[in-house]
PASEBA-1860 file (N, C-alpha, C; in nm, 3 decimals):
! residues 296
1> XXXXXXXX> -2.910/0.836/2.357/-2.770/0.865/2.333/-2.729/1.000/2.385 ~ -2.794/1.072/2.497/-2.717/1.172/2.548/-2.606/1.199/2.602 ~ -2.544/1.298/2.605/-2.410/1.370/2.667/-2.435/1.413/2.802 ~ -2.421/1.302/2.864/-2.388/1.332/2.997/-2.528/1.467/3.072 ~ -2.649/1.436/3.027/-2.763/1.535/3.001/-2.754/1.611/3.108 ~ -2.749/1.788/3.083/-2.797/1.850/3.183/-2.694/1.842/3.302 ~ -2.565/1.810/3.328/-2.464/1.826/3.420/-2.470/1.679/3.503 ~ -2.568/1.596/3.436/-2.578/1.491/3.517/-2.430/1.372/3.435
9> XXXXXXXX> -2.414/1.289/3.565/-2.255/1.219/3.512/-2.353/1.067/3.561 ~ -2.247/1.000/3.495/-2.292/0.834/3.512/-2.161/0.733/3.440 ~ -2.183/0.610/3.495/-2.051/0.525/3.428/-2.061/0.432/3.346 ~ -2.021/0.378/3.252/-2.042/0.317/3.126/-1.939/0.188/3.117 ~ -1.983/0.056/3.112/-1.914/-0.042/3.087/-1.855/-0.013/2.918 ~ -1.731/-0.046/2.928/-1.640/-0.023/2.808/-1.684/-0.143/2.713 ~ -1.716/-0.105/2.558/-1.767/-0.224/2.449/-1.643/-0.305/2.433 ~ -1.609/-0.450/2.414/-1.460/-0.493/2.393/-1.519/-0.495/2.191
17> XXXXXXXX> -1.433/-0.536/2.159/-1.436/-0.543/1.987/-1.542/-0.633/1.981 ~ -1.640/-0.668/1.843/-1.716/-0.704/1.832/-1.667/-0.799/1.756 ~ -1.701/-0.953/1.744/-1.623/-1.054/1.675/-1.762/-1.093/1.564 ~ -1.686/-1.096/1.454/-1.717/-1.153/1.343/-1.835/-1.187/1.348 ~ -1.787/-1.328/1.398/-1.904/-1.464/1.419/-2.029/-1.381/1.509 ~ -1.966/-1.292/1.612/-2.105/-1.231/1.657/-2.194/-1.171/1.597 ~ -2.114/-1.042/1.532/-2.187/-0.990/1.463/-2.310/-1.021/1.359 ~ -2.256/-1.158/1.283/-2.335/-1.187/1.175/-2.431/-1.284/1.246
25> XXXXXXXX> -2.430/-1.291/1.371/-2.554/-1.374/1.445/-2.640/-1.281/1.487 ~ -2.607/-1.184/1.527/-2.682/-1.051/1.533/-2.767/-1.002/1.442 ~ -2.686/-0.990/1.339/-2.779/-0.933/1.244/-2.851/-0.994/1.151 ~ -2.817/-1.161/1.103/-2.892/-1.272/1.068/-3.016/-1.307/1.172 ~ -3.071/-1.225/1.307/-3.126/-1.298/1.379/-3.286/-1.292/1.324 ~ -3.304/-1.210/1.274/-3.437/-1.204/1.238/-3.423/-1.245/1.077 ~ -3.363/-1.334/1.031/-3.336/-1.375/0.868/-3.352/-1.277/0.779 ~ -3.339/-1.153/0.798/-3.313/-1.083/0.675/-3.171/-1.037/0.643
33> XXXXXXXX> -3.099/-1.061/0.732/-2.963/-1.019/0.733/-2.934/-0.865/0.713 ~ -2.757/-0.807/0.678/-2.754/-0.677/0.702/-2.629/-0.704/0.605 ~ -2.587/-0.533/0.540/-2.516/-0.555/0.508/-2.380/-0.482/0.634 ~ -2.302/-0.520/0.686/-2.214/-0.464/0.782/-2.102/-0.357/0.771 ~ -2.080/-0.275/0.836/-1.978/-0.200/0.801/-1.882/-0.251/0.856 ~ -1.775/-0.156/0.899/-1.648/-0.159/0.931/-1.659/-0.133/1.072 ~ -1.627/-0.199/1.185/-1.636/-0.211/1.344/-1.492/-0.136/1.362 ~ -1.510/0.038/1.328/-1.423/0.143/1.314/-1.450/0.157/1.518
41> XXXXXXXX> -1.298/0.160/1.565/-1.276/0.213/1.650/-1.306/0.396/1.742 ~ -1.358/0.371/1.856/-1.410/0.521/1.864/-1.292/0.541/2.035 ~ -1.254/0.648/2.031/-1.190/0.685/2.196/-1.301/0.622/2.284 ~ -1.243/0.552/2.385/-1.246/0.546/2.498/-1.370/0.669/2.552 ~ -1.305/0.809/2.587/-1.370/0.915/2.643/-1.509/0.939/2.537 ~ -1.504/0.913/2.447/-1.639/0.924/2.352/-1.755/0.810/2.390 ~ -1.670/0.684/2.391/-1.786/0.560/2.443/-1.827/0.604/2.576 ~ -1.792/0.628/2.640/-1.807/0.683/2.806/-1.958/0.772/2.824
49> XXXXXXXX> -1.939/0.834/2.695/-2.089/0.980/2.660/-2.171/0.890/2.629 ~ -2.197/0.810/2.552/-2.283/0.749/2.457/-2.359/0.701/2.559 ~ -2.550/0.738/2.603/-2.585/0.685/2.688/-2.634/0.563/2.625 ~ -2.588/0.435/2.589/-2.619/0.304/2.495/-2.502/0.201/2.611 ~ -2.553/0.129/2.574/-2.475/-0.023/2.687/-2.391/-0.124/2.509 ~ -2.320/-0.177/2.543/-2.208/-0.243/2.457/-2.266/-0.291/2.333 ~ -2.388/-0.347/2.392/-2.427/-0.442/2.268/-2.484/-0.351/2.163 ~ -2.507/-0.245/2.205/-2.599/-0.145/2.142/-2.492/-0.067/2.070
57> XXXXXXXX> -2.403/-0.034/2.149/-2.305/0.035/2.065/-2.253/-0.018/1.943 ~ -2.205/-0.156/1.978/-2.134/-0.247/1.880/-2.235/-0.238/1.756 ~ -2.338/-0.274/1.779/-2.420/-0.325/1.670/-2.447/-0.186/1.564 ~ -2.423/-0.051/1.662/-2.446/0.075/1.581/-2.316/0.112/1.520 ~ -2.209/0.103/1.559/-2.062/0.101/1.452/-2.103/0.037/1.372 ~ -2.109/-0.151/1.351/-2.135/-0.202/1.255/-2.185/-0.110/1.118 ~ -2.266/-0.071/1.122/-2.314/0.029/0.994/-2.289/0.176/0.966 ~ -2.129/0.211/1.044/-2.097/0.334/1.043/-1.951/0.309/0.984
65> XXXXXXXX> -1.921/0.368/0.833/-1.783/0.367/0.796/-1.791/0.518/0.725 ~ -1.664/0.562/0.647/-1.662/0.672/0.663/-1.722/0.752/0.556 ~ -1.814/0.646/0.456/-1.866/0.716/0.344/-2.036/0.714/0.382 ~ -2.053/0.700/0.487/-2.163/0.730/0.531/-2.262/0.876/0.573 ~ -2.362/0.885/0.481/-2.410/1.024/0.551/-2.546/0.959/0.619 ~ -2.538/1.031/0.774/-2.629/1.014/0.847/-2.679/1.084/0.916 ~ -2.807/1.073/0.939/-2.912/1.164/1.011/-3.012/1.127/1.203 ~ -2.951/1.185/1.249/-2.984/1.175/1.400/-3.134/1.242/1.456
73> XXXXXXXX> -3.211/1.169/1.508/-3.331/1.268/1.581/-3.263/1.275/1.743 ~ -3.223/1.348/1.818/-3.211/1.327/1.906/-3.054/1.363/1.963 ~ -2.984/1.496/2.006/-2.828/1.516/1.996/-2.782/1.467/2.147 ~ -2.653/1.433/2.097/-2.605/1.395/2.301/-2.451/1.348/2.240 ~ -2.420/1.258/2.341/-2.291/1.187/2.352/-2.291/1.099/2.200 ~ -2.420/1.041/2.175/-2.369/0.968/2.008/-2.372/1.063/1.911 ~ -2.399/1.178/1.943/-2.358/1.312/1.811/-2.206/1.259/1.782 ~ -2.195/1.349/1.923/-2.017/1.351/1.911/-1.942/1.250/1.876
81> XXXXXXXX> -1.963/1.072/1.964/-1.895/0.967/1.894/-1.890/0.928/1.781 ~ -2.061/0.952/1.721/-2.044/0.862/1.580/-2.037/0.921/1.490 ~ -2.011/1.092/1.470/-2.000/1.178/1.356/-1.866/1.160/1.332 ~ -1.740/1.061/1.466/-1.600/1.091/1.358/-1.647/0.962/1.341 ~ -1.726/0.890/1.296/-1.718/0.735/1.231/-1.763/0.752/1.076 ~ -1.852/0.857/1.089/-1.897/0.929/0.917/-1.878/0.983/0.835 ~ -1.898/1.028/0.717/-1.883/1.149/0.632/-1.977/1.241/0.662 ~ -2.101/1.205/0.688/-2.154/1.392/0.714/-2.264/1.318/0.856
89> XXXXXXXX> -2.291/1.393/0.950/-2.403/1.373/1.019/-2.478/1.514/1.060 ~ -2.633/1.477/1.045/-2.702/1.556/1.053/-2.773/1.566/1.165 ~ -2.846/1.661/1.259/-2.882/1.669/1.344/-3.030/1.720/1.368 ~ -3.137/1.658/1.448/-3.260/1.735/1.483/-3.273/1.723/1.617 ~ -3.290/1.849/1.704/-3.316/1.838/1.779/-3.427/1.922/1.869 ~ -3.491/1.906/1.964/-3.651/1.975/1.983/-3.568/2.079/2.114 ~ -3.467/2.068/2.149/-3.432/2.199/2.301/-3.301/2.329/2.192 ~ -3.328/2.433/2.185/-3.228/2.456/2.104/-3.089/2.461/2.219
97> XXXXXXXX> -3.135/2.509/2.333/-3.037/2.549/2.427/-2.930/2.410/2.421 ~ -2.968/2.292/2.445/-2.927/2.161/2.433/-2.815/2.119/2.264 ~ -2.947/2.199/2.182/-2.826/2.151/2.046/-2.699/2.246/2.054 ~ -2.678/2.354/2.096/-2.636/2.461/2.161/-2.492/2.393/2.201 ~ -2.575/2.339/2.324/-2.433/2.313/2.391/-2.356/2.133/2.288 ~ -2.429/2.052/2.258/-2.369/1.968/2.171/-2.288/2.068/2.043 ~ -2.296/2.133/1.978/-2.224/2.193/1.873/-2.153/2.250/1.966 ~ -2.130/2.342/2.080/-2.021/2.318/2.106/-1.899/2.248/2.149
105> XXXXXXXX> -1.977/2.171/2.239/-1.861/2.023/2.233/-1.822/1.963/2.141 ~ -1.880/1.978/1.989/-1.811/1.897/1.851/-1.736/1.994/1.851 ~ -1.720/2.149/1.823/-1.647/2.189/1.764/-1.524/2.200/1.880 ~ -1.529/2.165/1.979/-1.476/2.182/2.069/-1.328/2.096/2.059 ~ -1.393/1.961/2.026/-1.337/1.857/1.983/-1.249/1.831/1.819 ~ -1.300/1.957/1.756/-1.258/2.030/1.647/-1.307/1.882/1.528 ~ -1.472/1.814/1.560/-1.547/1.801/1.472/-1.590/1.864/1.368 ~ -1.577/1.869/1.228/-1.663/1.968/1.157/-1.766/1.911/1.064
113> XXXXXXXX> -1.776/1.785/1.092/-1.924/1.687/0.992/-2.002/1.731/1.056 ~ -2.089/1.742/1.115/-2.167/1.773/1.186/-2.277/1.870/1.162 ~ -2.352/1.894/1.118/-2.482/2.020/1.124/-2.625/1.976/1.228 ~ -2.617/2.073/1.331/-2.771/2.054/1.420/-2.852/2.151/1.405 ~ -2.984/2.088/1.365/-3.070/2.159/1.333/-3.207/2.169/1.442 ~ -3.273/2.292/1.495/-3.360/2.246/1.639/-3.470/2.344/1.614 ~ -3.578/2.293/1.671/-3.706/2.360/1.666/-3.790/2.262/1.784 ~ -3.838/2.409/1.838/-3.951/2.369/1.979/-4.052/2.333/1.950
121> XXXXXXXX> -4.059/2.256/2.033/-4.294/2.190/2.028/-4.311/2.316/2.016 ~ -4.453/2.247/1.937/-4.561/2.345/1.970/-4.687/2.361/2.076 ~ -4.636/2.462/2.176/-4.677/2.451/2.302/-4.912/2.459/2.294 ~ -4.924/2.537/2.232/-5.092/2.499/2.185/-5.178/2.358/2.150 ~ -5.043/2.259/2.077/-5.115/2.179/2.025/-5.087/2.041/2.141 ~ -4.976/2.102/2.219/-4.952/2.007/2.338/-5.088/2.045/2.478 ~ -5.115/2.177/2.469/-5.217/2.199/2.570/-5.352/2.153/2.541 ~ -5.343/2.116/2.382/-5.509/2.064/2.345/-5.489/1.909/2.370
129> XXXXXXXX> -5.373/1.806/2.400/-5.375/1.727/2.403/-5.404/1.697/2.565 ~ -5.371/1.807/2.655/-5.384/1.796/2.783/-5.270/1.745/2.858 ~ -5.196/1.650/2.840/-5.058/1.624/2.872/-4.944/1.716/2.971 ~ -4.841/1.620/3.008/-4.768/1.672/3.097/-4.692/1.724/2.982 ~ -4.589/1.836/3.031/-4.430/1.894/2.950/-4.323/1.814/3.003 ~ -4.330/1.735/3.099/-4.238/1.685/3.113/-4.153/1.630/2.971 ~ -4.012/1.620/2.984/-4.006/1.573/2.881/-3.987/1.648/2.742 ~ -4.055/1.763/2.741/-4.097/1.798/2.624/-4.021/1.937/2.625
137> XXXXXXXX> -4.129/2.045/2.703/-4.029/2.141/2.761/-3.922/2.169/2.827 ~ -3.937/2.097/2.906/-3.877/2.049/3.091/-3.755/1.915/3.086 ~ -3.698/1.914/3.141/-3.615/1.813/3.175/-3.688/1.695/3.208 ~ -3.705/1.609/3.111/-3.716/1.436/3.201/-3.677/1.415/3.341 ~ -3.774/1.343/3.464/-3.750/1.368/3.559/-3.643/1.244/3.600 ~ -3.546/1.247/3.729/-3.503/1.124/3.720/-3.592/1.028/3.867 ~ -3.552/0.948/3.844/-3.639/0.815/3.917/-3.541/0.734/3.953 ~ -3.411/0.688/3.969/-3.316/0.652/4.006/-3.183/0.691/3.991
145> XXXXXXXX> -3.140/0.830/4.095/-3.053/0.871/4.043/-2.903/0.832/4.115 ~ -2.948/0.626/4.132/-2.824/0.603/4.188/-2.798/0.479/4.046 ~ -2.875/0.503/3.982/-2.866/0.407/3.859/-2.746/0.443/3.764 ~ -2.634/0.379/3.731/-2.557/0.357/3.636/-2.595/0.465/3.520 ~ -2.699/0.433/3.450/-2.772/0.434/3.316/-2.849/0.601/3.297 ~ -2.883/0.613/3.447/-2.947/0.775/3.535/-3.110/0.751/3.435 ~ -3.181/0.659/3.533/-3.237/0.611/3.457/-3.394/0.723/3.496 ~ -3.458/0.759/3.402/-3.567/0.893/3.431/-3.673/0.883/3.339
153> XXXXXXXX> -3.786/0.947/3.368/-3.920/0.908/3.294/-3.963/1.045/3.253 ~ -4.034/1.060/3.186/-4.113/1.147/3.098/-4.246/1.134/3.036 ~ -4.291/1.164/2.938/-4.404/1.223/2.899/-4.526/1.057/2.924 ~ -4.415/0.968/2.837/-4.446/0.819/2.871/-4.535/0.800/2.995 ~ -4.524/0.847/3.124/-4.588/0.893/3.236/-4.677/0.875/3.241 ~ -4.746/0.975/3.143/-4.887/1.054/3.134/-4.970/0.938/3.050 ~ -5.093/0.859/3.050/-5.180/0.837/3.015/-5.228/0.928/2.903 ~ -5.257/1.013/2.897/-5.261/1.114/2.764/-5.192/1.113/2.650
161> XXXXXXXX> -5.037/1.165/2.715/-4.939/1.138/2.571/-4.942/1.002/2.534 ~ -4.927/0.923/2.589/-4.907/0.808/2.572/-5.001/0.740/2.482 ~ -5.121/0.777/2.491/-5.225/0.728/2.387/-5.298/0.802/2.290 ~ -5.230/0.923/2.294/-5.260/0.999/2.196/-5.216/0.971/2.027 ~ -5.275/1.060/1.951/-5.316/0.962/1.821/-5.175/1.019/1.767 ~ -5.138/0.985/1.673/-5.002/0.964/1.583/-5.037/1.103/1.528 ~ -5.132/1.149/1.456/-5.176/1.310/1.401/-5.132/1.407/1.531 ~ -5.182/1.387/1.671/-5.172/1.465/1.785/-5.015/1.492/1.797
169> XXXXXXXX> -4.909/1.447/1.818/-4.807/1.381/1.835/-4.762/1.451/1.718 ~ -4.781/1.454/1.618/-4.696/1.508/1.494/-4.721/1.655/1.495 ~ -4.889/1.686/1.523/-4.885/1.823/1.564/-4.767/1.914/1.668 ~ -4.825/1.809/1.771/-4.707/1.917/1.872/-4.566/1.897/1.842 ~ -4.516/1.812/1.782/-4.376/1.796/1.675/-4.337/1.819/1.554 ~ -4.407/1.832/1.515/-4.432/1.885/1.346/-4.318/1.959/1.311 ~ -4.240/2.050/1.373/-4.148/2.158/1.310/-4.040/2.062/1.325 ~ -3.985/2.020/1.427/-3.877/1.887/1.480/-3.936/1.769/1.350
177> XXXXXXXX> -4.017/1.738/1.359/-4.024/1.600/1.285/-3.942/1.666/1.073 ~ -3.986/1.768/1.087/-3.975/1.857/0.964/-3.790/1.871/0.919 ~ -3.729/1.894/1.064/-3.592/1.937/1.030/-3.507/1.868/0.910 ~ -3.554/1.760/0.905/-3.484/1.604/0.815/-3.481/1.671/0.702 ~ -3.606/1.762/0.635/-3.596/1.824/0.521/-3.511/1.914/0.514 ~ -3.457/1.967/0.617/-3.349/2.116/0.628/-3.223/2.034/0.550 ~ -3.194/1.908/0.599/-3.049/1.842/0.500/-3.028/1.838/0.369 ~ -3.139/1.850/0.290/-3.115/1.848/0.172/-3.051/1.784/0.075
185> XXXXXXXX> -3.064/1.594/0.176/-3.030/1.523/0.106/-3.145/1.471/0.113 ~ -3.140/1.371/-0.048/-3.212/1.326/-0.065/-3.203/1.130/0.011 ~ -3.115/1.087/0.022/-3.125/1.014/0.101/-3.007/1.006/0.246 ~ -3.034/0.844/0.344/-2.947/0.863/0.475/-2.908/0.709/0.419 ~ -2.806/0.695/0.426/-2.769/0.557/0.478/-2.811/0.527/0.589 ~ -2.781/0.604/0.715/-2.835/0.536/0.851/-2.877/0.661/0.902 ~ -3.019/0.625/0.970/-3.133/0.709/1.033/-3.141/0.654/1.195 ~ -3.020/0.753/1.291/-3.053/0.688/1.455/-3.178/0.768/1.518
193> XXXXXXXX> -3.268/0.724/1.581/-3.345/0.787/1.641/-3.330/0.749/1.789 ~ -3.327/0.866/1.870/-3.283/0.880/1.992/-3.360/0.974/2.095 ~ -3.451/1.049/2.038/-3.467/1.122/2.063/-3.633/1.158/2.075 ~ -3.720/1.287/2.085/-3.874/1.264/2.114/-3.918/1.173/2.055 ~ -4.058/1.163/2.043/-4.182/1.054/1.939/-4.142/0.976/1.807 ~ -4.038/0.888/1.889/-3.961/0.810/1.784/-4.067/0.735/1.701 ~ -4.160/0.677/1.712/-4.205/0.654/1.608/-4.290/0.700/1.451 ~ -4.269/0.849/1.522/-4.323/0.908/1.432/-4.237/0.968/1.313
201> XXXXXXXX> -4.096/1.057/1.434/-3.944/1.047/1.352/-3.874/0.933/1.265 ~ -3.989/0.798/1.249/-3.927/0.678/1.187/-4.007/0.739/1.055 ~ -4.160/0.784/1.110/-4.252/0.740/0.993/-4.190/0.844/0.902 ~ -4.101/1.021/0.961/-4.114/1.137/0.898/-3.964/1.073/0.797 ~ -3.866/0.979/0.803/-3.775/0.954/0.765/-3.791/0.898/0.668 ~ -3.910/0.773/0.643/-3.941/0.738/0.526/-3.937/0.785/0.362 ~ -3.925/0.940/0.309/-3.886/1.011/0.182/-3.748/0.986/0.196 ~ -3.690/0.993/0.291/-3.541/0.990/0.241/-3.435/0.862/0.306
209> XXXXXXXX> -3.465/0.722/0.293/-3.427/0.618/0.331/-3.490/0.493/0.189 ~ -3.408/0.416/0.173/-3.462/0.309/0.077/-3.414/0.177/0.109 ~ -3.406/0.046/0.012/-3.362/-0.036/0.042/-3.222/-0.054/0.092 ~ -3.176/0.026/0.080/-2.988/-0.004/0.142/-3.007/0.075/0.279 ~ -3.059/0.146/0.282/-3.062/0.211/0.413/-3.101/0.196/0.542 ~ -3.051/0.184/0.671/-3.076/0.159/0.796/-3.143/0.216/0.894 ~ -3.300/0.213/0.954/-3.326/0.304/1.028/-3.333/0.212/1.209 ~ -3.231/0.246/1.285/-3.249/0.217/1.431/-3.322/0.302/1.545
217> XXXXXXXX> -3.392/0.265/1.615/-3.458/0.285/1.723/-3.355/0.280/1.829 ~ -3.349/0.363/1.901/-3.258/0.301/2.023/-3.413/0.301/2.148 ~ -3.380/0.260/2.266/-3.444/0.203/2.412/-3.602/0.157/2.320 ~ -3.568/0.015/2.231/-3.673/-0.025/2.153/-3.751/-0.083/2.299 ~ -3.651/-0.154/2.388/-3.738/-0.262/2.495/-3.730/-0.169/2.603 ~ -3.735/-0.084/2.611/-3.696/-0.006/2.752/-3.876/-0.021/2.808 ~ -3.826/-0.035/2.964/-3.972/-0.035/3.025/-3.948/0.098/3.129 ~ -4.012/0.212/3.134/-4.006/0.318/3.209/-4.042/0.256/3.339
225> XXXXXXXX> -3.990/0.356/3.408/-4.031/0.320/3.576/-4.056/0.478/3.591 ~ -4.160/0.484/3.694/-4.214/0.642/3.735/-4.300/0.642/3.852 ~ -4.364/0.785/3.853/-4.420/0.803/3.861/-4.548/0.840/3.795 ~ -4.673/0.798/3.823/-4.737/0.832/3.686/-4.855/0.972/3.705 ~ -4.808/1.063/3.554/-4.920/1.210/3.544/-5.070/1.174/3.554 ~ -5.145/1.240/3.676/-5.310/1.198/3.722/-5.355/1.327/3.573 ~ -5.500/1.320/3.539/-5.571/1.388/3.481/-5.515/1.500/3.477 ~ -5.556/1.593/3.623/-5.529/1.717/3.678/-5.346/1.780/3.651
233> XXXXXXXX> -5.289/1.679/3.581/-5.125/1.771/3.574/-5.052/1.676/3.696 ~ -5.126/1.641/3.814/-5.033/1.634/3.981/-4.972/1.456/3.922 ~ -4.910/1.454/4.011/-4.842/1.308/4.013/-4.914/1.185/4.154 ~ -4.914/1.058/4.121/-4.894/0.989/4.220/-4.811/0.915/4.249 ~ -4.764/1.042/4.404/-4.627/0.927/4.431/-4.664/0.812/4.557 ~ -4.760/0.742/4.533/-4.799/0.658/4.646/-4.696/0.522/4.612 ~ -4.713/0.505/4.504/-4.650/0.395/4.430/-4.576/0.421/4.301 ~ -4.499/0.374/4.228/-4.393/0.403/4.104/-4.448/0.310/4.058
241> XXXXXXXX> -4.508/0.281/3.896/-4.557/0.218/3.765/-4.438/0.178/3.671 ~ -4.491/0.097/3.624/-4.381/0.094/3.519/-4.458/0.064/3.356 ~ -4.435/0.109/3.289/-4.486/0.114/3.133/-4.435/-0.042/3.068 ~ -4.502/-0.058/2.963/-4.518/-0.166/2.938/-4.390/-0.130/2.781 ~ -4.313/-0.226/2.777/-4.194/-0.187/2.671/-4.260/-0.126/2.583 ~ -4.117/-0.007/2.527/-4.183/0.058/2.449/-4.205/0.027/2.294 ~ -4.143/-0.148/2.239/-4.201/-0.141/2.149/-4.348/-0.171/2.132 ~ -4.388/-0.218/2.269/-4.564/-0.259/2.274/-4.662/-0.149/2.254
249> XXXXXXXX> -4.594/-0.013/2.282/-4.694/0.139/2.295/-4.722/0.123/2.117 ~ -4.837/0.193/2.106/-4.903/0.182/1.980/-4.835/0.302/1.909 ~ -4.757/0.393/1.958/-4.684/0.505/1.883/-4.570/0.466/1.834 ~ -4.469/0.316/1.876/-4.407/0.229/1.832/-4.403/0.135/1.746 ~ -4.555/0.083/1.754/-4.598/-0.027/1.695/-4.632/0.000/1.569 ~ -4.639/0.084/1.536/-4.708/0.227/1.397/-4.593/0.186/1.300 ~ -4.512/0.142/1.354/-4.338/0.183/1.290/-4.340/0.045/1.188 ~ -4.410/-0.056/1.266/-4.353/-0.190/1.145/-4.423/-0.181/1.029
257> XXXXXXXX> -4.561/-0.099/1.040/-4.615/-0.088/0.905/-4.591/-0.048/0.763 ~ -4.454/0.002/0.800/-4.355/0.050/0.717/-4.210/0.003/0.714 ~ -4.193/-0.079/0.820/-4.078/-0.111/0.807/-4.010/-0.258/0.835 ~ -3.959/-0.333/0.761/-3.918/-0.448/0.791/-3.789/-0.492/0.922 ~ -3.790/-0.561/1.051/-3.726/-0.566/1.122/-3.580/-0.622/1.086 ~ -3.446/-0.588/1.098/-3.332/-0.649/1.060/-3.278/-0.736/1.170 ~ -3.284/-0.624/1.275/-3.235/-0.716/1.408/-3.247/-0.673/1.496 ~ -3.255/-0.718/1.638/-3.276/-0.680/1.795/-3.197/-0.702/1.828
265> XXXXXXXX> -3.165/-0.576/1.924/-3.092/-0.584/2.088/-3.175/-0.600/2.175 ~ -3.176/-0.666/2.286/-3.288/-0.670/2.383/-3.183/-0.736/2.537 ~ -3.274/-0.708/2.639/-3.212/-0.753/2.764/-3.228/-0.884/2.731 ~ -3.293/-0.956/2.639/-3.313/-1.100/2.657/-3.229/-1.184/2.549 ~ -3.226/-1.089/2.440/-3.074/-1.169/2.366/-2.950/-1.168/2.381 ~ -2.916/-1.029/2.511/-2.811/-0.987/2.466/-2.768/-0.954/2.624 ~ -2.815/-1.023/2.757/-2.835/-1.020/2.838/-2.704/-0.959/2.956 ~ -2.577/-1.000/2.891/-2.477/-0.913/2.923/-2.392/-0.845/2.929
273> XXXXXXXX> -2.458/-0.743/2.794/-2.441/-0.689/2.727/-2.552/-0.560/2.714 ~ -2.668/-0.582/2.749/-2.780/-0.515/2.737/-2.869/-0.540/2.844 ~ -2.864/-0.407/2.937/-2.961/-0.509/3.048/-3.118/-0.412/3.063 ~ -3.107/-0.281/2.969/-3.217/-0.259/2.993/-3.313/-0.208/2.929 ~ -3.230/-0.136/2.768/-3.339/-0.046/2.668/-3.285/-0.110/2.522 ~ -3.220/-0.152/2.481/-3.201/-0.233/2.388/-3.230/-0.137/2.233 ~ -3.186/-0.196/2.171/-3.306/-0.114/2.007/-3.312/-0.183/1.896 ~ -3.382/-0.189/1.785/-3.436/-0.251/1.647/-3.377/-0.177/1.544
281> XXXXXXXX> -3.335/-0.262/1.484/-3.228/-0.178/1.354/-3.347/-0.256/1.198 ~ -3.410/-0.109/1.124/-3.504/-0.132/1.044/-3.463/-0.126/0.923 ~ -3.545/-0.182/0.821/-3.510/-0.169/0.673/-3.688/-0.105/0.580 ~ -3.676/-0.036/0.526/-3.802/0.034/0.482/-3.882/-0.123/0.391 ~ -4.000/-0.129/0.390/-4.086/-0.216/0.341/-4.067/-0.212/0.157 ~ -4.053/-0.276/0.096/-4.087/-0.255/-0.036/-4.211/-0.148/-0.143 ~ -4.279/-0.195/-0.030/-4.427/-0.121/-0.036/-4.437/-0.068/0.059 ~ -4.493/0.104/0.060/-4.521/0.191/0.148/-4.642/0.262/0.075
289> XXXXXXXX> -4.758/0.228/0.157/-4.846/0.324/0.121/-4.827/0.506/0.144 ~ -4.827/0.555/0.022/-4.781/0.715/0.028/-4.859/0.781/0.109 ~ -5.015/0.756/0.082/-5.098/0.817/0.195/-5.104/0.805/0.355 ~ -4.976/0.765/0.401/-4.945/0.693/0.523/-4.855/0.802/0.593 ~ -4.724/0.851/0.460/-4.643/0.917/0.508/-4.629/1.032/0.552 ~ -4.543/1.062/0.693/-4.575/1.177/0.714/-4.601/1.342/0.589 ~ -4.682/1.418/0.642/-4.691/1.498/0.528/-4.575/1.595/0.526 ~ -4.537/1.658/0.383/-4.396/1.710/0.368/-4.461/1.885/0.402
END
């Protein structure tokens, strides 16, 4: 859900209203159903930021009305749209320079729900993992920058991050995964994650989400295209790879053990409407083993 990242621009098919009958096929699709909000209208120039495709959008109003307090991993263009759909939204984000410039475009816009809260990796526990910064420190690189969507790869890349253990991963995120506690609420109605080691930002959300509460994934099916990080740091650009969706990566897959699925967007349900990163809108498990959860 970024803002137009980094000076880069791109164009956005406009969402039309979301009908009824759709909606509740949507969110009945995996039989647990949802409860729905109010399909509250957003400007034009706001949908335009939101880096999300229609179906994705639609389905994320659905659970945004105005007595909602919600909590974001990840700031951009859905800061700004979906904080006037709320009562309070909260912010974490890992670049401060980045949350920086989003608080100023809310207030710009003379938003005042809004609080962003940001803290950097930790650059030691990323060098013991061996891994690229792409991504992390550094700007995500792009890989098609005649793509609509400005479509770019990162850490995903690397063979390293990528299979590194869920403890590794929380290390070098740990202060970011932490911010959720800076809100000082005790719970979210809706938890978007958008942003770094989403599955771990699912697991750190778990204290403050319950049965009524919504946690979404956004680019649940996204398949990276790249180049991919060799051992040594260098790249090979002989050929471009592509990653295997990211709900299949095991730093994803971590996520259902805790959480019951409500419903999918995917290029394959929602085909024109969604053609390429899709996301899973979650409901917390009844049972959560405590010794599981991230530590406070």
């Amino acid at each position: 859900g970024k803002l137009l990242a980094h000076g880069t621009t791109r164009t956005m098919l406009q969402p039309c209203g979301l009908l009824a009958a759709f909606m509740l096929g949507v969110l009945a699709a995996d039989g647990d159903g949802a409860e729905e909000g109010s399909l509250t209208s957003l400007p034009s120039s706001c949908e335009n930021e939101i880096m999300m495709e229609p179906a994705e959008i639609d389905v994320l109003k659905a659970f945004l009305h105005p007595e909602v307090v919600m909590f974001e991993f990840g700031s951009g263009g859905s800061t700004v749209a979906f904080a006037q759909l709320v009562k309070k939204l909260y912010v974490a984000e890992h670049a401060p320079s980045w949350a920086a410039e989003v608080q100023q475009r809310c207030e710009a816009l003379g938003i005042r729900n809004v609080q962003l809260f940001s803290a950097v990796p930790n650059r030691s526990a990323l060098d013991a993992i061996g891994a690229t910064d792409c991504g992390i420190f550094r700007p995500q690189l792009v890989f098609d920058d005649a793509d609509s969507l400005r479509v770019t790869y990162g850490p995903n890349l690397d063979p390293k991050w990528r299979e590194a253990s869920r403890l590794a991963r929380e290390t070098v995120f740990g202060d970011y995964l932490k911010l959720i506690q800076r809100a000082n609420e005790s719970r979210f109605d809706v938890v978007l994650i958008d942003g770094r080691v989403r599955g771990e930002s699912a697991i750190a959300a778990l204290p403050y989400v319950d049965e009524r509460s919504v946690v979404i994934i956004h680019d649940w099916f996204l398949e990276e295209w790249g180049y991919e990080f060799l051992p040594d740091g260098t790249q090979d650009f002989s050929k471009p790879v592509k990653v295997a969706p990211r709900n299949r990566l095991k730093s994803y897959r971590q996520v259902l053990e805790f959480y019951d699925v409500v419903c999918r967007v995917s290029p394959q349900t929602h085909p024109l409407r969604c053609s390429r990163a899709g996301l899973v809108v979650l409901r917390k498990k009844p049972q959560v083993p405590p010794n599981k959860v991230f530590p406070a």
